[in-house]
C-alpha positions as CSV (number, residue, x, y, z in Angstrom):
1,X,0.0,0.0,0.0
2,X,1.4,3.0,-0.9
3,X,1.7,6.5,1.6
4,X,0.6,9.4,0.8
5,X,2.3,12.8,1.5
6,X,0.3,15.5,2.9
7,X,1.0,19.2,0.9
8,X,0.5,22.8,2.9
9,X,-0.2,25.2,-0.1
10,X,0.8,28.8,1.0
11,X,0.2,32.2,-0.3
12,X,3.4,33.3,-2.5
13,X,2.7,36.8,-1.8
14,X,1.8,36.7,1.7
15,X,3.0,33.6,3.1
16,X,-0.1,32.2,5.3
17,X,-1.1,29.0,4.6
18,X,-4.0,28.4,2.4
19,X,-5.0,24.8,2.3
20,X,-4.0,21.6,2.2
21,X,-3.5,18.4,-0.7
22,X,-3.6,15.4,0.5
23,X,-1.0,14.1,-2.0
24,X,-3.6,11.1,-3.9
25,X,-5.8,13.9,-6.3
26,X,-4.5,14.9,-9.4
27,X,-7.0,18.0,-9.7
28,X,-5.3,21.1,-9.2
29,X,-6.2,22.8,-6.3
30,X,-8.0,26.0,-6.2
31,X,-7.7,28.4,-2.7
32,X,-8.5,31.6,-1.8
33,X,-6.2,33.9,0.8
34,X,-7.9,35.8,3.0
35,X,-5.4,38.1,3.6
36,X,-4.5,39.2,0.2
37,X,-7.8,38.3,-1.3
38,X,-6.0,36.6,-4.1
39,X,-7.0,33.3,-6.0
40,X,-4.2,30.3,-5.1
41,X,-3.9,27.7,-7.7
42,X,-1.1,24.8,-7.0
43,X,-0.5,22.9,-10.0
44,X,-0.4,19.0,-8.8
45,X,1.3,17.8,-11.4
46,X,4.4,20.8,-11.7
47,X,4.1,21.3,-7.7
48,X,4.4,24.9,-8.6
49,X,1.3,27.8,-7.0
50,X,0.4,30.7,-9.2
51,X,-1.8,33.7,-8.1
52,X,-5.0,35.2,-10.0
53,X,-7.3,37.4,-9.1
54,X,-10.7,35.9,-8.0
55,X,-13.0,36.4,-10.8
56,X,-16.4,38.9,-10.8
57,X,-19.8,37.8,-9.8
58,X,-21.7,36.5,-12.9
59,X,-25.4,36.7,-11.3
60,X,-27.2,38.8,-8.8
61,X,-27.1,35.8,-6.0
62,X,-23.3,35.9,-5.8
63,X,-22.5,32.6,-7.1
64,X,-19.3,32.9,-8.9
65,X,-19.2,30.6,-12.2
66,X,-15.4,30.0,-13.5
């Protein structure tokens, strides 16, 4: 049985931790700061975190379609 690696994903801008993978998922994923405010994407596959802005509200209930 193979053991899997837990990941912290933190902010590149600001430092503070923004989530967690838990090493088995091969989506990328997607975090928000909420000190910056920014967007957190860590690439599984590169192991790499980029930053984009979180996007606009589409629709008056606030649900935010990407």
């Amino acid at each position: 049985m193979k053991e899997y690696e837990e990941k912290k994903i933190y902010c590149p801008k600001c430092g503070r931790k923004v989530g967690t993978h838990d090493g088995r998922s091969t989506i990328n994923k997607i975090c928000r700061c909420k000190k910056c405010n920014k967007r957190i994407v860590y690439h599984v596959d590169t192991g790499e975190t980029e930053i984009k802005n979180i996007p606009k509200r589409n629709c008056s209930s606030g649900m935010t379609f990407v």
